[in-house]
Legacy VTK file of the C-alpha trace (Angstrom):
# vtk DataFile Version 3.0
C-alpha trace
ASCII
DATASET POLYDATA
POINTS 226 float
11.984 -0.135 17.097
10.192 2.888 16.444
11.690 6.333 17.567
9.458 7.475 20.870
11.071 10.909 19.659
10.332 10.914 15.797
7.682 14.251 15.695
7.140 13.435 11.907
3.901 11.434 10.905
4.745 8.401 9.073
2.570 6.372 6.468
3.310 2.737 6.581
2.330 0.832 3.489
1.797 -2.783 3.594
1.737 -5.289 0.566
-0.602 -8.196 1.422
1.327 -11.996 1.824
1.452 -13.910 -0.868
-1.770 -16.017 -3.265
-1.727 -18.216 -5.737
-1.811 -15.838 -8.508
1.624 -14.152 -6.910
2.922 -17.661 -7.754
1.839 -17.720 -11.394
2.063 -14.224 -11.813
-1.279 -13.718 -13.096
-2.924 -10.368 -12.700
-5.420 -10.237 -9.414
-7.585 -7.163 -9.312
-10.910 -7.705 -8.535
-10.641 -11.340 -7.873
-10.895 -12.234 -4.138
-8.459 -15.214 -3.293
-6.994 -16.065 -0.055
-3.530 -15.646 0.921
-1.371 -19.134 0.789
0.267 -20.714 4.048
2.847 -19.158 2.944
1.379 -15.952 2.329
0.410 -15.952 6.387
3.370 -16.985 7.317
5.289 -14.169 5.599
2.896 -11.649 7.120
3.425 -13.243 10.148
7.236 -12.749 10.225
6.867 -9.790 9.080
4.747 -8.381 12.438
7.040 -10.173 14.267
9.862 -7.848 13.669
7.970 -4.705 13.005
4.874 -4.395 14.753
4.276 -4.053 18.300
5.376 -1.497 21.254
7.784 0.332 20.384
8.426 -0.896 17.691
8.884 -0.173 13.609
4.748 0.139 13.727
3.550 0.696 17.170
-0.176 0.416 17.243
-0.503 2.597 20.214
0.766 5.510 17.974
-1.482 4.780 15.023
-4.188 7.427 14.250
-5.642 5.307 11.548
-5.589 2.151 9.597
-7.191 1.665 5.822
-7.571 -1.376 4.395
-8.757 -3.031 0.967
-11.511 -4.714 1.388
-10.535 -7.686 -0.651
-9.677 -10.944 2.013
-5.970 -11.273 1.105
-5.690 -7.349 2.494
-7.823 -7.935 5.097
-5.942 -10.747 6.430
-2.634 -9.511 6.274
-4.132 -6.516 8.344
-5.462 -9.165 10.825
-1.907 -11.197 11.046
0.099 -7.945 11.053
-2.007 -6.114 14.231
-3.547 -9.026 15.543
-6.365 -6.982 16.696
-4.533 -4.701 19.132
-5.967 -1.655 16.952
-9.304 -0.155 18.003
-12.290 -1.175 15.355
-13.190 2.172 15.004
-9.705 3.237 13.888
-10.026 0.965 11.056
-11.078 1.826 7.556
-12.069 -0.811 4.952
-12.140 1.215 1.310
-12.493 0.494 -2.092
-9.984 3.530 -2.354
-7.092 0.940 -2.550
-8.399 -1.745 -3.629
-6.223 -3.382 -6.242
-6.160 -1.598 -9.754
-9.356 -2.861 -11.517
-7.638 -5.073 -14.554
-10.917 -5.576 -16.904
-10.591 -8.295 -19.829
-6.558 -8.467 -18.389
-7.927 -10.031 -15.035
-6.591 -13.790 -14.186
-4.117 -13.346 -17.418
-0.192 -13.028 -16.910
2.273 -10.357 -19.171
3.053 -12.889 -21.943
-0.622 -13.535 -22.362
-1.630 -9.778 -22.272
1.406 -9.255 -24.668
-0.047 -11.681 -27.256
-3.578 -10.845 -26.970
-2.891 -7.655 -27.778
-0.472 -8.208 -30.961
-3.522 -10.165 -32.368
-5.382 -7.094 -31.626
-2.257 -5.142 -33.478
-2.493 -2.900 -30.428
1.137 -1.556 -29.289
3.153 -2.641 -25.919
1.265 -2.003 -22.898
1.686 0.431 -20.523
-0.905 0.153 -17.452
0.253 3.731 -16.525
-0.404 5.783 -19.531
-3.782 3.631 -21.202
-5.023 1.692 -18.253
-6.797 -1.817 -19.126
-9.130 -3.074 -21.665
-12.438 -2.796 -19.456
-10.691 -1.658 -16.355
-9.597 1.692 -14.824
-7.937 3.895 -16.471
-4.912 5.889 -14.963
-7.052 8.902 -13.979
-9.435 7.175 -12.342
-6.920 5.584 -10.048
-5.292 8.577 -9.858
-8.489 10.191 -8.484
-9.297 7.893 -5.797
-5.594 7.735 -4.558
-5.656 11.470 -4.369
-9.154 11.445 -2.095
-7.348 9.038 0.030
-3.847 11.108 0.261
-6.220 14.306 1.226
-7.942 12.195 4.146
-4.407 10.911 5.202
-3.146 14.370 5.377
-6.164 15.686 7.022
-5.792 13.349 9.700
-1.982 13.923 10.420
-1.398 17.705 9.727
-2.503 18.486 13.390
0.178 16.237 14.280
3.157 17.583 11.784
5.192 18.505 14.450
4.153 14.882 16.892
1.337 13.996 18.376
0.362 10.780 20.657
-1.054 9.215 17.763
0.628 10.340 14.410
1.315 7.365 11.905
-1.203 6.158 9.285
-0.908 2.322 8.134
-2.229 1.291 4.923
-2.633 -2.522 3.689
-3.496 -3.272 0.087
-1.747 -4.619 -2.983
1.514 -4.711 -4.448
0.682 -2.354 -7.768
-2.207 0.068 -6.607
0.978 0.689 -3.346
3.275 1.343 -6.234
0.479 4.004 -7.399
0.007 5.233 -3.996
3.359 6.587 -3.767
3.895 7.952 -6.937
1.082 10.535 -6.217
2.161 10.843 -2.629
5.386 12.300 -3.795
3.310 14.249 -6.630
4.216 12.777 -9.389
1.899 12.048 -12.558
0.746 8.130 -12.826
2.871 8.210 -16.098
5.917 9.209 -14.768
8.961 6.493 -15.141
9.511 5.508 -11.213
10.541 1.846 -11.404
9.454 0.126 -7.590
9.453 -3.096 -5.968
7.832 -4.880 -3.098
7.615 -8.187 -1.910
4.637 -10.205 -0.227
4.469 -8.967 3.046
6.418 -5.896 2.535
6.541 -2.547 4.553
7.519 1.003 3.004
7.543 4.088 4.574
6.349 7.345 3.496
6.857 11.043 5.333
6.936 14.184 5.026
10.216 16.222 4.620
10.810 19.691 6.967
7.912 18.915 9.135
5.879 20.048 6.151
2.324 18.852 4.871
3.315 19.985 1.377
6.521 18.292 1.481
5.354 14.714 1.220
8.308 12.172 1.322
9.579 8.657 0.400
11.496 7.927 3.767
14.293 5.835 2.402
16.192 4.869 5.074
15.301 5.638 9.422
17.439 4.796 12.165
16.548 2.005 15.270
17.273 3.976 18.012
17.445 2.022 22.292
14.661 1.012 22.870
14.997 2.510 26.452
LINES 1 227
226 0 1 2 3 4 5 6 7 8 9 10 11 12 13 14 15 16 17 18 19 20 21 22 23 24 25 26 27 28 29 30 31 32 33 34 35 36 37 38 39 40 41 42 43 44 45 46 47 48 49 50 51 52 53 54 55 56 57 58 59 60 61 62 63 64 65 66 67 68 69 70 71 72 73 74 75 76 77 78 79 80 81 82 83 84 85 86 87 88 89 90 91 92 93 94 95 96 97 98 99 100 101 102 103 104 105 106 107 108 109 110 111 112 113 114 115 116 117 118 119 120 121 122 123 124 125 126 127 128 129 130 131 132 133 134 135 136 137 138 139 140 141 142 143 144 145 146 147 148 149 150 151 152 153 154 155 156 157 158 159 160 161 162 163 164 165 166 167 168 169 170 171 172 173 174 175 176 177 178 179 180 181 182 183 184 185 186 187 188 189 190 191 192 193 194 195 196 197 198 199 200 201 202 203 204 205 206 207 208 209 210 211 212 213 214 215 216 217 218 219 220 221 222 223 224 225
């Protein structure tokens, strides 16, 4: 349940349910495929023990919600709120959509791997060279960035609590792992190993009541609900 006395905004990130291509680990940027039964009924288990009054993510407290606009994001957001956020607290934007994978798109690691030894091209590393027709790392970087400076527009008024404080944010399991390395600052290189499952929630803060202390909130307490 959510803490009716936190004062800290809080950035909820949500990883989409699970496709086909999270099955056969192939590589789904662009490509706009639904989520599996199972996928919905992950996200649905998920909002079951999260979301709701007073709970983990309370929609009555959320300032804002952004979305990718490819389907599998868009219907996690619909199983997770189940419409009990206002439309016009909702953003849809290509911001966080998935990292664009170019000529790596539809292909899993072993395949990338071998297409580029044929190429004699070294190991890859998404984070430092991007992908062969794709983004690169600083353009990624710089729409992440645009989004973390709306995000803290939005919830510096609130630093210290407001009625509506929180920020929830529903994309994709690798452009989320980007997210919050340049929430806490770091460069897109930098060697920050992170997981997160279909249907997934993190949490991300701010330490001190600070805007310029942005935080990965590791663990939070689930204080009465009363």
């Amino acid at each position: 349940m959510s803490d009716a006395n936190a004062t800290t905004p809080r950035v909820f990130i949500a990883r989409h349910g699970e496709t086909e291509w999270t099955i056969s680990g192939q590589c789904t940027g662009n490509a706009d495929i639904p989520l599996t039964t199972r996928g919905e009924a992950q996200v649905q288990a998920t909002a079951r023990l999260l979301v709701g009054e007073r709970k983990l993510i309370d929609p009555t407290r959320l300032a804002r919600v952004f979305c990718s606009p490819r389907q599998r994001a868009v219907r996690t957001l619909d199983l997770l709120t189940e419409q009990a956020v206002a439309a016009d607290k909702i953003t849809v934007t290509e911001d966080i959509r998935e990292w664009d994978y170019g000529a790596y798109e539809g292909l899993r690691p072993g395949e990338i791997a071998e297409r580029r030894r044929a190429e004699g091209k070294a190991k890859w590393d998404i984070w430092v060279e991007g992908c062969d027709g794709g983004e690169t790392p600083a353009e990624v970087e710089e729409r992440l960035d645009r989004l973390i400076a709306e995000i803290k527009s939005i919830q510096e008024p609130m630093i210290h609590g407001g009625a509506a404080p929180d920020v929830l944010i529903v994309a994709h399991g690798h452009i989320l792992r980007a997210f919050v390395k340049r929430w806490l600052k770091f460069p897109m290189d930098f060697a920050f190993t992170q997981m997160m499952e279909p249907g997934a929630i993190g949490i991300l803060s701010y330490a001190h009541h600070n805007i310029e202390e942005p935080a990965l909130l590791v663990g939070m307490g689930f204080p009465n609900a009363d």
